[in-house]
N, CA, C and O atoms as a GROMACS GRO file, in nm:
protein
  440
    1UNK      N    1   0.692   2.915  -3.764
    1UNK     CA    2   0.585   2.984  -3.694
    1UNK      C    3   0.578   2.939  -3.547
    1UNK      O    4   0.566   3.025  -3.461
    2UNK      N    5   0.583   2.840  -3.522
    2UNK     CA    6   0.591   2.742  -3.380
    2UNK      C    7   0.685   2.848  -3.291
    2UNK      O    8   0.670   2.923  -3.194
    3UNK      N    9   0.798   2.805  -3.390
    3UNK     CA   10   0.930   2.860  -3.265
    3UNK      C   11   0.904   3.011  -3.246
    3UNK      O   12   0.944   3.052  -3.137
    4UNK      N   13   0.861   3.081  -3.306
    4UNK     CA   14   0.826   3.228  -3.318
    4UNK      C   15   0.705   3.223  -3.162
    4UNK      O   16   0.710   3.293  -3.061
    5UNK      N   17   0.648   3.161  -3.183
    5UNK     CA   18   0.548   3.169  -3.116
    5UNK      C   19   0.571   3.080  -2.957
    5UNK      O   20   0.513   3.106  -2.852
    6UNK      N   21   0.662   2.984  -2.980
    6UNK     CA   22   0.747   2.986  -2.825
    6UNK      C   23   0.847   3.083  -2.777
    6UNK      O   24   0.885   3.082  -2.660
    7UNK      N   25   0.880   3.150  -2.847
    7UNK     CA   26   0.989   3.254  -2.852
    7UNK      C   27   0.887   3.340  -2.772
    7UNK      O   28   0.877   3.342  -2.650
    8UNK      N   29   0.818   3.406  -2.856
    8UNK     CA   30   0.706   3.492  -2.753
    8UNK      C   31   0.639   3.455  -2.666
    8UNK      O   32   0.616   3.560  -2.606
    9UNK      N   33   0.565   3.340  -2.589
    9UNK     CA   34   0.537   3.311  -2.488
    9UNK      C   35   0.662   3.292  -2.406
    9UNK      O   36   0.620   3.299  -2.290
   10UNK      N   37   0.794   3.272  -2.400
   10UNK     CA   38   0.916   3.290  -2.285
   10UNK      C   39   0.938   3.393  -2.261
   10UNK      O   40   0.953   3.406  -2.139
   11UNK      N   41   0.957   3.533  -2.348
   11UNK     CA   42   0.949   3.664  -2.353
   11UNK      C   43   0.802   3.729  -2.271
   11UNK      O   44   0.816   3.843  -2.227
   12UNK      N   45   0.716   3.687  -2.258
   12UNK     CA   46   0.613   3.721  -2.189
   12UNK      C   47   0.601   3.648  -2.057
   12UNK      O   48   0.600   3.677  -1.938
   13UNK      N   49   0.592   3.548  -2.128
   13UNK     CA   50   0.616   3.482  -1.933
   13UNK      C   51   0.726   3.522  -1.815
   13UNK      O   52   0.717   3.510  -1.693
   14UNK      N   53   0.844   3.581  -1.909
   14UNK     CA   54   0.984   3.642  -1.797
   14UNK      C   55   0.934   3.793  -1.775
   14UNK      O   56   0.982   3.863  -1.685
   15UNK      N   57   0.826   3.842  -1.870
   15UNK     CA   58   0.806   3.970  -1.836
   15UNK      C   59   0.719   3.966  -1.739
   15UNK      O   60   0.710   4.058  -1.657
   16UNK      N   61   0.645   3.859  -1.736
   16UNK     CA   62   0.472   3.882  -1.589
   16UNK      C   63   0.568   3.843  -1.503
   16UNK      O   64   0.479   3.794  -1.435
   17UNK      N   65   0.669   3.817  -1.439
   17UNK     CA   66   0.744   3.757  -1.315
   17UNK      C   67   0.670   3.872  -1.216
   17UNK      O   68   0.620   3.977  -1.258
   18UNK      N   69   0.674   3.836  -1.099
   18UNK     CA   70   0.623   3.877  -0.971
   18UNK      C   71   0.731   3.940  -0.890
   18UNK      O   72   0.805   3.882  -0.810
   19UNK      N   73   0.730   4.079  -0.922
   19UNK     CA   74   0.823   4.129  -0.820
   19UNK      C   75   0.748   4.204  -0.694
   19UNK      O   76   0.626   4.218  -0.708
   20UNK      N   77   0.813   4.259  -0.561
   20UNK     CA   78   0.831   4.319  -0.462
   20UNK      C   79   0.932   4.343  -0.399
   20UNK      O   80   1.044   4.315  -0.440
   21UNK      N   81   0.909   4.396  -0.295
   21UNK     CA   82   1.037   4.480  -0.208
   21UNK      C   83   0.966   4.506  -0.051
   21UNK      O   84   0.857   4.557  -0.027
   22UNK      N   85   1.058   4.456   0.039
   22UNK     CA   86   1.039   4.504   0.188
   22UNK      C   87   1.160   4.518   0.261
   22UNK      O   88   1.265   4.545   0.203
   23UNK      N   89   1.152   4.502   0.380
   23UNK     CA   90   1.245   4.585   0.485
   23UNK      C   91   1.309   4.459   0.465
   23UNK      O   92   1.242   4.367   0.419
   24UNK      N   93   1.459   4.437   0.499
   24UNK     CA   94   1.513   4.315   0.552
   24UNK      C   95   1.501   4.322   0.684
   24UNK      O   96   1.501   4.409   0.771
   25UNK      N   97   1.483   4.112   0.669
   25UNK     CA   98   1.466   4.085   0.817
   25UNK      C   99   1.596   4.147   0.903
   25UNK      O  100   1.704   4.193   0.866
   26UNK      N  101   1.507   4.118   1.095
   26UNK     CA  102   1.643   4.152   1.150
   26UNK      C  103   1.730   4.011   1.142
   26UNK      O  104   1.691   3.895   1.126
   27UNK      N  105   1.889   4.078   1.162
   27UNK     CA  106   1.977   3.942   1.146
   27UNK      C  107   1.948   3.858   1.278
   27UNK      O  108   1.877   3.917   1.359
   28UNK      N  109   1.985   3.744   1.308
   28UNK     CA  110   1.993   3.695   1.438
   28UNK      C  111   2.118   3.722   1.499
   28UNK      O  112   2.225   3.745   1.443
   29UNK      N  113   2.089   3.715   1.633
   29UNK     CA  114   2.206   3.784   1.706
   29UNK      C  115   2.378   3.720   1.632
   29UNK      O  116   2.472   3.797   1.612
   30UNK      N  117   2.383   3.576   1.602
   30UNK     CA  118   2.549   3.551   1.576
   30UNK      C  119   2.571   3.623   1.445
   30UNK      O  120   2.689   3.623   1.411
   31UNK      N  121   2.481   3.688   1.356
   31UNK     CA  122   2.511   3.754   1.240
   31UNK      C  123   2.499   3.904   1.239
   31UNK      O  124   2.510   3.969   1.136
   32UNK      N  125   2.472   3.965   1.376
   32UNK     CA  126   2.482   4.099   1.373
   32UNK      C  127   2.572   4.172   1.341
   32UNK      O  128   2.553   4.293   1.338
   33UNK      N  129   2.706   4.113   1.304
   33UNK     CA  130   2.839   4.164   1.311
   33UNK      C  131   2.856   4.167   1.142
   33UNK      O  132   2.926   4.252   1.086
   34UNK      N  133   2.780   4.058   1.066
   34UNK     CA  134   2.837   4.087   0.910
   34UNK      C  135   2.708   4.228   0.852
   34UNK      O  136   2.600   4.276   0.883
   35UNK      N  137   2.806   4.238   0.762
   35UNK     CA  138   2.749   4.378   0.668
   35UNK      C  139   2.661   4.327   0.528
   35UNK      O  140   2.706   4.263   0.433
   36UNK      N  141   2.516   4.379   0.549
   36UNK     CA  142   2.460   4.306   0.442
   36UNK      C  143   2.304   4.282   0.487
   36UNK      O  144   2.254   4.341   0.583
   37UNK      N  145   2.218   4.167   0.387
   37UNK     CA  146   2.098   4.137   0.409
   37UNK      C  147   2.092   4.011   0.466
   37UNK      O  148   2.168   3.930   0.412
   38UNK      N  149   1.999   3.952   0.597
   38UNK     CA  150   2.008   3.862   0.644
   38UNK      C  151   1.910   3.824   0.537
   38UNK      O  152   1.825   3.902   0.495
   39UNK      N  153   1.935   3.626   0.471
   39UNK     CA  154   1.800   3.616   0.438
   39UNK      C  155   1.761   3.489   0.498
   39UNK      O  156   1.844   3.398   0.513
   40UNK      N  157   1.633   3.479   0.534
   40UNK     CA  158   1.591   3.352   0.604
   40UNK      C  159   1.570   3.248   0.527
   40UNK      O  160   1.525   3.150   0.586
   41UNK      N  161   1.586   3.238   0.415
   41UNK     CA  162   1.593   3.102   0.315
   41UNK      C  163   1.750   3.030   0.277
   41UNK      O  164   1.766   2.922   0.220
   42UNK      N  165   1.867   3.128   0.330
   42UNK     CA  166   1.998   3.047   0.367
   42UNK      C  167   2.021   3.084   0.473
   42UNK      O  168   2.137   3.054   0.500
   43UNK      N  169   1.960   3.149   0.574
   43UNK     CA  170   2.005   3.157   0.728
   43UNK      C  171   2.150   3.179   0.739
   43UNK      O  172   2.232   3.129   0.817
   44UNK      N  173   2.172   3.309   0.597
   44UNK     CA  174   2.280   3.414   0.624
   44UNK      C  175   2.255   3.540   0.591
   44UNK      O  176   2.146   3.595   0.605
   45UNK      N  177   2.377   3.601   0.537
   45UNK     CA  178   2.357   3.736   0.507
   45UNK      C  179   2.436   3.729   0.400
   45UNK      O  180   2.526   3.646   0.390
   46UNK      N  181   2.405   3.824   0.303
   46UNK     CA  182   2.475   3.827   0.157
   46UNK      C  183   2.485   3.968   0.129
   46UNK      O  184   2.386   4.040   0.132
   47UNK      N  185   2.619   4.017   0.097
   47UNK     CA  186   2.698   4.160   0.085
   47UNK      C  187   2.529   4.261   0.013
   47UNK      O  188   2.441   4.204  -0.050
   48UNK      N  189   2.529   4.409   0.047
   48UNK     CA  190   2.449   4.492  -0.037
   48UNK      C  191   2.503   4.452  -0.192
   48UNK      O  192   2.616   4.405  -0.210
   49UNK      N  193   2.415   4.475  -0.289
   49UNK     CA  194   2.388   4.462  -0.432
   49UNK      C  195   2.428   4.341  -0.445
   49UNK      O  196   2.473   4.332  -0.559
   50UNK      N  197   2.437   4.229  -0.385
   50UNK     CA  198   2.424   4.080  -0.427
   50UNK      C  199   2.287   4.070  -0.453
   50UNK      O  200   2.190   4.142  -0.432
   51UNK      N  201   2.310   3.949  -0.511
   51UNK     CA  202   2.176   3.842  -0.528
   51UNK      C  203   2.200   3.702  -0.550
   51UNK      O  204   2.297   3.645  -0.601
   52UNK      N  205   2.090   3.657  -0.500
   52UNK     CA  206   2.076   3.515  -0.502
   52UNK      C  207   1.987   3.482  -0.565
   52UNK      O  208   1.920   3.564  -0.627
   53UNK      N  209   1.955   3.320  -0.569
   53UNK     CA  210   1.878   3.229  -0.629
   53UNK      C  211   1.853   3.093  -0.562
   53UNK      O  212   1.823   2.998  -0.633
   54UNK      N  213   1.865   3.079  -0.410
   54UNK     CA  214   1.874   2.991  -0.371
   54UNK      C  215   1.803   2.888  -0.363
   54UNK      O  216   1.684   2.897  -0.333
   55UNK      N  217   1.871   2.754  -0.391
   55UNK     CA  218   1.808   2.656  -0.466
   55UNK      C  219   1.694   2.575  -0.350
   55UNK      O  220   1.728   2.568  -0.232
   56UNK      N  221   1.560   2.517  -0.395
   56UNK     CA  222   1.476   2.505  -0.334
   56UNK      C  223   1.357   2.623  -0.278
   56UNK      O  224   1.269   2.621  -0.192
   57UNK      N  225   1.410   2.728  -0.381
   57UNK     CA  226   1.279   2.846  -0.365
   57UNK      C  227   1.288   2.901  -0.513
   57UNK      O  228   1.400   2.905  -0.562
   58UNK      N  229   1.186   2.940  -0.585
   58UNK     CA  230   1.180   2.970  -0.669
   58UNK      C  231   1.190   3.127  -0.686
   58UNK      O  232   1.087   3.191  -0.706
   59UNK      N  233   1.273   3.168  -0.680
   59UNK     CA  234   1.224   3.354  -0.684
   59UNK      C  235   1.428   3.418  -0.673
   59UNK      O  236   1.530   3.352  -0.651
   60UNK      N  237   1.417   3.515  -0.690
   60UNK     CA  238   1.579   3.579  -0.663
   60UNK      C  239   1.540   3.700  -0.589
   60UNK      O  240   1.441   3.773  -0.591
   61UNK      N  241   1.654   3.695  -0.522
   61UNK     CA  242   1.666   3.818  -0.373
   61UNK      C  243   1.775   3.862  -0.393
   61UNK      O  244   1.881   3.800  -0.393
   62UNK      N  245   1.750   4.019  -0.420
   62UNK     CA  246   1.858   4.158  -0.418
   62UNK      C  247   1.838   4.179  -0.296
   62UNK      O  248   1.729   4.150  -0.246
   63UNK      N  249   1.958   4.242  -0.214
   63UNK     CA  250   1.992   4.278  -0.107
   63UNK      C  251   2.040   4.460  -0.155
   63UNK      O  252   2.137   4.487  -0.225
   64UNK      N  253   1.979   4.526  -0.118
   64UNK     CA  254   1.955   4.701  -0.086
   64UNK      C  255   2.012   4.744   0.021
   64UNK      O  256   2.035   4.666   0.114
   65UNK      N  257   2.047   4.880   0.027
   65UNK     CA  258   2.070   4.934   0.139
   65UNK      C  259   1.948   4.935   0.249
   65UNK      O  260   1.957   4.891   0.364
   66UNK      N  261   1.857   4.982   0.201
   66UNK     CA  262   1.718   5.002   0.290
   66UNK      C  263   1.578   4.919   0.228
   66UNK      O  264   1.462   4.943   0.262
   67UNK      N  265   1.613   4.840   0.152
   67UNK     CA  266   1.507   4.715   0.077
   67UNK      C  267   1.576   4.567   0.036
   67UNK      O  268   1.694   4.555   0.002
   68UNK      N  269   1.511   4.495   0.042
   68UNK     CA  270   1.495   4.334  -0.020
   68UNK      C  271   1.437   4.365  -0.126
   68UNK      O  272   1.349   4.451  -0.120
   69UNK      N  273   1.472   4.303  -0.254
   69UNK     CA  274   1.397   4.329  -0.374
   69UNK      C  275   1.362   4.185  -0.410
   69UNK      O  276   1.453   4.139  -0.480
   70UNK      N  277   1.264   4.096  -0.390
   70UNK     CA  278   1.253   3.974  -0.447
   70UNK      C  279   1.177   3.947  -0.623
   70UNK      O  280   1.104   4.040  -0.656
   71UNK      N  281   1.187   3.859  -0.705
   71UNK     CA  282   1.112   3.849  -0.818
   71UNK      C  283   1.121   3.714  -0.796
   71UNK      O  284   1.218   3.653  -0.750
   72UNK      N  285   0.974   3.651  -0.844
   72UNK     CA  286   0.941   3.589  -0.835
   72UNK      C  287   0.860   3.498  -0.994
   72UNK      O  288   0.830   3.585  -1.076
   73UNK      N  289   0.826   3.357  -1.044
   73UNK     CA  290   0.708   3.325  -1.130
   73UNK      C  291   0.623   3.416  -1.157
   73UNK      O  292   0.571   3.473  -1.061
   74UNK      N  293   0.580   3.460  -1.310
   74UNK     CA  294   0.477   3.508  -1.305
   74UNK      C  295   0.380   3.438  -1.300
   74UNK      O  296   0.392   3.352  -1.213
   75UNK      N  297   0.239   3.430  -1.382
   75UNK     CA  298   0.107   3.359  -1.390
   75UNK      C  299   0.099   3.315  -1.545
   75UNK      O  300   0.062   3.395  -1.631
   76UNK      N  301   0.138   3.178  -1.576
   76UNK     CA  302   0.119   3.106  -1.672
   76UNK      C  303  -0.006   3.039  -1.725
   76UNK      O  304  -0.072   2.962  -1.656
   77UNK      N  305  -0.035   3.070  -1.847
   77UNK     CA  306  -0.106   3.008  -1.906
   77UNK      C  307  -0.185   2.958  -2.058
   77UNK      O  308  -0.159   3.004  -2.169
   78UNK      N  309  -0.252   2.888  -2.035
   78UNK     CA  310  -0.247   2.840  -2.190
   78UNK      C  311  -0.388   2.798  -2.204
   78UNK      O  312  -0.444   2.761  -2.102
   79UNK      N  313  -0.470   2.798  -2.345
   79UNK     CA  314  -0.556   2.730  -2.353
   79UNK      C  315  -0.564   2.668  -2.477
   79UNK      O  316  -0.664   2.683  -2.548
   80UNK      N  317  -0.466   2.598  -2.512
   80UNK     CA  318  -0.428   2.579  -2.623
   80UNK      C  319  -0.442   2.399  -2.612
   80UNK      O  320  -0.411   2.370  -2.496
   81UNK      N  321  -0.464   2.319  -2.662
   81UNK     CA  322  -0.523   2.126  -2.611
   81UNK      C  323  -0.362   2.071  -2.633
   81UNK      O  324  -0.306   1.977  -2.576
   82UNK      N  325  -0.313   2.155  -2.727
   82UNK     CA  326  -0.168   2.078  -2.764
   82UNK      C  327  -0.045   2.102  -2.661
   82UNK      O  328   0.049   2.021  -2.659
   83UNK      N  329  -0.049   2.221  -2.573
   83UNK     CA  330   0.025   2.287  -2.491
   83UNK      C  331  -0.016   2.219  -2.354
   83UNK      O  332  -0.128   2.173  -2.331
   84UNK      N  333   0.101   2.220  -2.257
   84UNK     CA  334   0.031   2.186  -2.124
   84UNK      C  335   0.184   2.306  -2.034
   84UNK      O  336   0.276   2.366  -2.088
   85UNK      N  337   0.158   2.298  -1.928
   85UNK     CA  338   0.219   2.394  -1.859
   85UNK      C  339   0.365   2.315  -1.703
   85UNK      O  340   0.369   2.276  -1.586
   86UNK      N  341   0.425   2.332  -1.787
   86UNK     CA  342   0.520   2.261  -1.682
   86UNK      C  343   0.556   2.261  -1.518
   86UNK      O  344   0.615   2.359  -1.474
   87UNK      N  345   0.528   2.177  -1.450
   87UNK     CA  346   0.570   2.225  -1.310
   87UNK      C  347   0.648   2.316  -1.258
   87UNK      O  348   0.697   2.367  -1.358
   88UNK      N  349   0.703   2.386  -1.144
   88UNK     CA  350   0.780   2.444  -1.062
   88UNK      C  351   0.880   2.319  -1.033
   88UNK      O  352   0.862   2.207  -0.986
   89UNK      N  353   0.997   2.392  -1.085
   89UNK     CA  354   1.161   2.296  -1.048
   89UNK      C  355   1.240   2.334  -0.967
   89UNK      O  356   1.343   2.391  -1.004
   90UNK      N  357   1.217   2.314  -0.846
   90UNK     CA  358   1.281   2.384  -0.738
   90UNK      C  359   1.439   2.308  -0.682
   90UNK      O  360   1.510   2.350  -0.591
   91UNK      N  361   1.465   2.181  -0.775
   91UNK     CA  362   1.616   2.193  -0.792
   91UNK      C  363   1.700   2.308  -0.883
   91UNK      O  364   1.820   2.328  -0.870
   92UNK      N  365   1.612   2.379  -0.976
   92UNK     CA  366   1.672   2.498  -1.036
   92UNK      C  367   1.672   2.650  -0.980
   92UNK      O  368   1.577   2.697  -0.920
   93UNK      N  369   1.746   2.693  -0.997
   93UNK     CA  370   1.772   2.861  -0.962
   93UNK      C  371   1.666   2.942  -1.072
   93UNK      O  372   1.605   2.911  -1.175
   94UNK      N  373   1.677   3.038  -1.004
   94UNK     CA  374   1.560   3.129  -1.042
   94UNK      C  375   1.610   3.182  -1.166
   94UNK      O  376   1.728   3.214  -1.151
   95UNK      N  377   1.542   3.219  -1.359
   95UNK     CA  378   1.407   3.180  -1.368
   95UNK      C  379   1.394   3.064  -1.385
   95UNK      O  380   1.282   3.017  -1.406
   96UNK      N  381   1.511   2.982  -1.379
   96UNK     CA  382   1.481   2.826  -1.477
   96UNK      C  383   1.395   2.746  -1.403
   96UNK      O  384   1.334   2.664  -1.471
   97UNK      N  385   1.370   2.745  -1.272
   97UNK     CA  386   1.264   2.682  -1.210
   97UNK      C  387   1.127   2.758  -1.245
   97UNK      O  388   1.034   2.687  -1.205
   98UNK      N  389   1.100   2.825  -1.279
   98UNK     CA  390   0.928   2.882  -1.337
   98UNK      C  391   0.860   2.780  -1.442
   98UNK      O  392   0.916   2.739  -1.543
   99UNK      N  393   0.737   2.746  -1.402
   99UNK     CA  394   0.671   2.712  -1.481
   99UNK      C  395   0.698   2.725  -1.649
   99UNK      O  396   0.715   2.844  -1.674
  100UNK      N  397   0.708   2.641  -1.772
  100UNK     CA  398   0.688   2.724  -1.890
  100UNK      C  399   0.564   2.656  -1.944
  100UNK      O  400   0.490   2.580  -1.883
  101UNK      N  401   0.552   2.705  -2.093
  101UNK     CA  402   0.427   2.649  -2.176
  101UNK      C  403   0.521   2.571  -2.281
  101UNK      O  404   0.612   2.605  -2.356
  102UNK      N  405   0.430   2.411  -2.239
  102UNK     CA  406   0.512   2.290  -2.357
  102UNK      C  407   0.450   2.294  -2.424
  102UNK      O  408   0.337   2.310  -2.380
  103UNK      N  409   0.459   2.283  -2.589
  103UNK     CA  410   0.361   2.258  -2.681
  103UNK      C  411   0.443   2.131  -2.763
  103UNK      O  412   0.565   2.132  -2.780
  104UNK      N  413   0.339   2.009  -2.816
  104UNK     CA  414   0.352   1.932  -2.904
  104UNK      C  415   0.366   2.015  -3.006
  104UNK      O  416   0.290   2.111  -3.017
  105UNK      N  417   0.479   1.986  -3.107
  105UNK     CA  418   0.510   2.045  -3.246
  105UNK      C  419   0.467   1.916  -3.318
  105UNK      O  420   0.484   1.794  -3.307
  106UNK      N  421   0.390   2.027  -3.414
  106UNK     CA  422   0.351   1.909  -3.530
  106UNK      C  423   0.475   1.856  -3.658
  106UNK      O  424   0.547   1.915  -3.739
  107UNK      N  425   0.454   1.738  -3.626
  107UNK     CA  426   0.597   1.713  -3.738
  107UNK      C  427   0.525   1.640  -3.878
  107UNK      O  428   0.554   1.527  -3.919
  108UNK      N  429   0.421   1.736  -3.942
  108UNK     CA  430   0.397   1.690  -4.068
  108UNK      C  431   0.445   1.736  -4.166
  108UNK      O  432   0.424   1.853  -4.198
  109UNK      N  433   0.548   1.628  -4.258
  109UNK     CA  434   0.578   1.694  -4.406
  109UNK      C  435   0.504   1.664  -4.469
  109UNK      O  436   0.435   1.563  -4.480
  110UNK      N  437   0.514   1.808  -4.550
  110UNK     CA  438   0.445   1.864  -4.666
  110UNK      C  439   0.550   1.770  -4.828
  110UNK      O  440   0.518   1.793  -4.945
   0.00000   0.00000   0.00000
């Protein structure tokens, strides 16, 4: 029942993730020449329909013809005394750096 029930809170928590979309920035002038999305969190540009995950931000960036598509953490939570909610791991790539919900499993045999 436990694992069923962590199973569905990871399945819900990857579904609330936080997406949007805007213009890409402009490139700076020494990158005007490559083809692609400048992004200001590696201070390059990465080919159309790439994506990243670059480490020390939590979120992933699609590069569009005419949009940035970022997703981001959704909104975690719990009110459960046995569960507590794990930090943001921003040595990990995006989703594995998101918050999850830890729960103590009870290990009583019957």
């Amino acid at each position: 029942m436990i694992s069923k029930m962590i199973i569905f809170l990871t399945v819900v928590s990857l579904a609330c993730a936080a997406v949007w979309m805007g213009k890409p920035p402009k490139k700076p002038h020494n990158l005007e020449n490559k083809e692609g999305c400048y992004i200001r969190e590696i201070n390059d540009v990465i080919s159309y329909n790439d994506e990243i995950s670059p480490i020390g931000y939590c979120v992933r960036i699609e590069c569009g013809k005419d949009f940035i598509h970022y997703a981001s953490c959704g909104v975690v939570v719990t009110d459960d005394p046995k569960c507590h909610i794990t930090e943001t791991d921003l040595h990990r790539p995006y989703p594995d750096c998101c918050p999850k919900i830890n729960c103590e499993l009870d290990n009583n045999l019957v």
